[in-house]
C-alpha positions, 0 to 999 in steps of 0.5 A: 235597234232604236228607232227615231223619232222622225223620219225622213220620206222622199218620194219620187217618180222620175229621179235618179241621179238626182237621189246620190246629190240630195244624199251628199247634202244631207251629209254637209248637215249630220249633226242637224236634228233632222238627220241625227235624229231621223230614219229614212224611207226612199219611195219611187213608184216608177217601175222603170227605174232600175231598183238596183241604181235606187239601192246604190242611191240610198247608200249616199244618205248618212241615216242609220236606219235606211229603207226603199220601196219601189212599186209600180203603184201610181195614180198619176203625176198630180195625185202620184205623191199622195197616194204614195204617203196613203200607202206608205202608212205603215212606215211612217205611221210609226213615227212622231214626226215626218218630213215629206220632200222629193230627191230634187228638194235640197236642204241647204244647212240654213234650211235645217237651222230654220226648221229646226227651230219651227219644230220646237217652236211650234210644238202642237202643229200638226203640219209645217208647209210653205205657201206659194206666191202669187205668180203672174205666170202660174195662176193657180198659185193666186188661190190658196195653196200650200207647196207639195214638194216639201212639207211636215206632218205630226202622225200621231195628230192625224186620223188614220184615214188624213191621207187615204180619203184626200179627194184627188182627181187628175187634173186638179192642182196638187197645191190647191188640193192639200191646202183645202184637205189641211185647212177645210176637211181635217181642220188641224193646226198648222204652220205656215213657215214661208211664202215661196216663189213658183218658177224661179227655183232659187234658195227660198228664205227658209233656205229649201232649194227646188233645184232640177239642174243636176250641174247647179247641185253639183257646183254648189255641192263644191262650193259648200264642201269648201266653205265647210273645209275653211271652217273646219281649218279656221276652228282649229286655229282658234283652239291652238292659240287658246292659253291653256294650250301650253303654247302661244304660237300658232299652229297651222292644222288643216283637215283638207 
């Protein structure tokens, strides 16, 4: 079978139901290029998840080609999804494009139009990012950084070492620490597609959706599927009174 030319990676620790949710959205969106055209590796390095529950999970994704690993590997909760990337080389590395985000990252169909067109835009970045703002709350964000939660890379425009050597110690900022490897160790290209606000986990303006309340996910999950419903019916009804139709009379279909 044909591989893609992207692949969709998403690492996570203590998700769960969070997985089944993500997997629903990303079915609001097939024929984005970044499902239509991506593969997916689901990464959890906590042993305590039932692999089983993380195999049902996967299934909810609308990719062709699925894969999951689950390890017990992990440095830590700051360094924990770096290391996952390094380690994951094997996979990933076999791609043009990845998409890196974790299970409670939702992409909103807004999302992959805006990313979509970074993509092709911006063909010689080696990385896509987003910046978080200043916040008077979170003063860490008040120093360069780039989000952790969701970010592109290009393998073949990174060494082969780009994610194993990222100096990563404990308690130091994971935000801080990737925007000081992209811009001062491996100096590549790279794209800053927004700026971000730390703590309120709203839609951004890139349409990306941070979101750790499974009820919110869910409503809007309803709400979404609805709009999609009225849009399907609406098309049709455009189509039946088109002239060539043989008919001038408006026939009401509905796919609900």
């Amino acid at each position: 079978e044909r591989r893609a030319e992207m692949l969709t990676f998403i690492q996570g620790h203590r998700h769960l139901n969070e997985y089944a949710l993500q997997g629903e959205i990303f079915s609001l969106s097939t024929t984005s290029m970044l499902v239509a055209n991506s593969d997916l590796l689901i990464y959890n390095n906590n042993p305590r998840r039932p692999w089983q529950q993380l195999l049902r999970a996967l299934q909810s994704y609308p990719h062709r080609c699925k894969r999951l690993v689950h390890t017990s590997i992990n440095v830590g909760k700051n360094c924990g999804h770096f290391q996952a990337i390094a380690q994951a080389r094997q996979w990933w590395g076999l791609y043009q494009l990845v998409m890196f985000l974790h299970p409670d990252v939702m992409l909103t169909p807004q999302a992959h139009v805006a990313l979509s067109h970074e993509i092709q835009n911006h063909p010689t970045s080696a990385f896509y990012v987003t910046t978080i703002a200043k916040h008077e709350k979170y003063k860490s964000f008040n120093l360069p950084n780039f989000a952790t939660d969701f970010l592109l890379f290009r393998p073949p425009m990174l060494p082969v070492t780009a994610w194993s050597n990222m100096a990563c110690k404990g308690a130091a900022v994971p935000e801080l620490m990737i925007e000081r490897h992209i811009t001062r160790d491996l100096k590549l290209p790279h794209r800053v597609m927004a700026i971000r606000h730390a703590g309120d986990r709203d839609i951004d303006t890139l349409g990306i959706w941070h979101c750790e309340r499974i009820a919110a996910i869910k409503q809007y999950l309803v709400q979404l599927r609805t709009l999609q419903k009225q849009q399907q019916v609406l098309h049709v009804i455009n189509i039946s009174r088109a002239p060539d139709c043989g008919s001038h009379k408006l026939k009401r279909h509905s796919s609900m």
